[in-house]
C-alpha positions in Angstrom: -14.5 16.3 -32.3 -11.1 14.8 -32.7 -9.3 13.6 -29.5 -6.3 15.6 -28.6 -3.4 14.0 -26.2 -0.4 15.6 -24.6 1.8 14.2 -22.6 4.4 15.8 -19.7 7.0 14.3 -17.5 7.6 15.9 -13.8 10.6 13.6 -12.1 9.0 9.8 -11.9 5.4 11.2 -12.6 3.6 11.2 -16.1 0.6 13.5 -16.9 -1.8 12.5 -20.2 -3.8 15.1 -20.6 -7.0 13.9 -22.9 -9.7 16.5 -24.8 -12.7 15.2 -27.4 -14.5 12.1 -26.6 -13.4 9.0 -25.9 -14.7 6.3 -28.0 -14.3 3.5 -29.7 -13.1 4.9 -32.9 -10.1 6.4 -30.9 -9.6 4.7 -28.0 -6.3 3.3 -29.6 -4.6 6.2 -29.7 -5.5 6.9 -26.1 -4.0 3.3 -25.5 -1.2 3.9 -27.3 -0.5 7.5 -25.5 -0.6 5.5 -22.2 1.6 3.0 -23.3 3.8 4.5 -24.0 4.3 6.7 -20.8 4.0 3.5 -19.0 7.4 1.8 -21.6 9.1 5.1 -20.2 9.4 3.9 -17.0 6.3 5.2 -14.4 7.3 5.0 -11.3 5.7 7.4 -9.6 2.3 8.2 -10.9 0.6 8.3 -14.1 -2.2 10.8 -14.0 -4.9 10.9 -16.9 -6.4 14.3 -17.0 -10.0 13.6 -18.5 -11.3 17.3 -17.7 -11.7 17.9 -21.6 -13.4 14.8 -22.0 -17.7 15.1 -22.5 -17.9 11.6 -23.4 -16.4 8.3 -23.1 -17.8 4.9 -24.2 -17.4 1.6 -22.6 -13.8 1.1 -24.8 -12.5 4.0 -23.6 -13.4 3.2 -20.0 -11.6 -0.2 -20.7 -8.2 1.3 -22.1 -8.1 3.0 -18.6 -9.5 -0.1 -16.7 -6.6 -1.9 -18.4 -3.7 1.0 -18.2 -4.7 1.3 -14.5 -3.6 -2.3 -14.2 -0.4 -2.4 -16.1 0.6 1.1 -14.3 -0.1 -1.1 -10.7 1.3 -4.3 -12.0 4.7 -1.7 -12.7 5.0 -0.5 -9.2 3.3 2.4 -10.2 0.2 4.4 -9.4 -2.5 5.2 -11.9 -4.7 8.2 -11.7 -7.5 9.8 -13.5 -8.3 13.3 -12.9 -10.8 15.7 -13.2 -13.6 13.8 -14.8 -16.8 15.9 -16.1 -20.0 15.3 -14.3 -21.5 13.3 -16.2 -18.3 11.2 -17.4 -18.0 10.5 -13.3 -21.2 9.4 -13.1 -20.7 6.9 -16.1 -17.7 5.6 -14.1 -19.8 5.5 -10.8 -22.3 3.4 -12.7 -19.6 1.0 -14.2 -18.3 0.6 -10.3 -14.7 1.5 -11.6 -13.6 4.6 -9.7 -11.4 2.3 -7.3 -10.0 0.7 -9.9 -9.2 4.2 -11.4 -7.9 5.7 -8.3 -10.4 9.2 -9.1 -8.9 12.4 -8.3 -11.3 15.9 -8.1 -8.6 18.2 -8.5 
């Protein structure tokens, strides 16, 4: 399954919305996808949809570890939204969801 990334703009917020799994073969282009919302200019907040996401590996955990970061380091807040069961509970495990700022709905 090959990962799929669109991206909208709504005032001073950002949406990414993600589909196909997350690993390290593309986590790159995830990177890149965020980074570039975040050169725009976030200032509101930067939401990651993951809904469409079955599976993420640690890389792909780390490229949103790290946007979270960069998106708080910018004045900004840094969301992801929506993740499947079992991708939640990965995230759970890993003791990120703080970090991550996880959103249900």
């Amino acid at each position: 399954m090959s990962l799929e990334i669109t991206t909208t703009a709504a005032g001073e917020d950002r949406l990414v919305r993600v589909a196909g799994e997350v690993d390290v073969s593309c986590a790159d282009e995830l990177r890149s996808a965020i980074d570039a919302q975040i050169a725009e200019g976030v200032t509101g907040e930067l939401v990651v949809d993951i809904a469409d996401v079955p599976y993420i590996d640690s890389t792909g955990i780390g490229v949103l570890v790290g946007a979270a970061h960069r998106v708080s380091e910018a004045g900004a807040t840094f969301v992801v939204a929506r993740p499947q069961r079992n991708v939640a509970r990965v995230l759970g495990l890993l003791g990120v969801q703080s970090d991550l700022n996880i959103r249900e709905a």
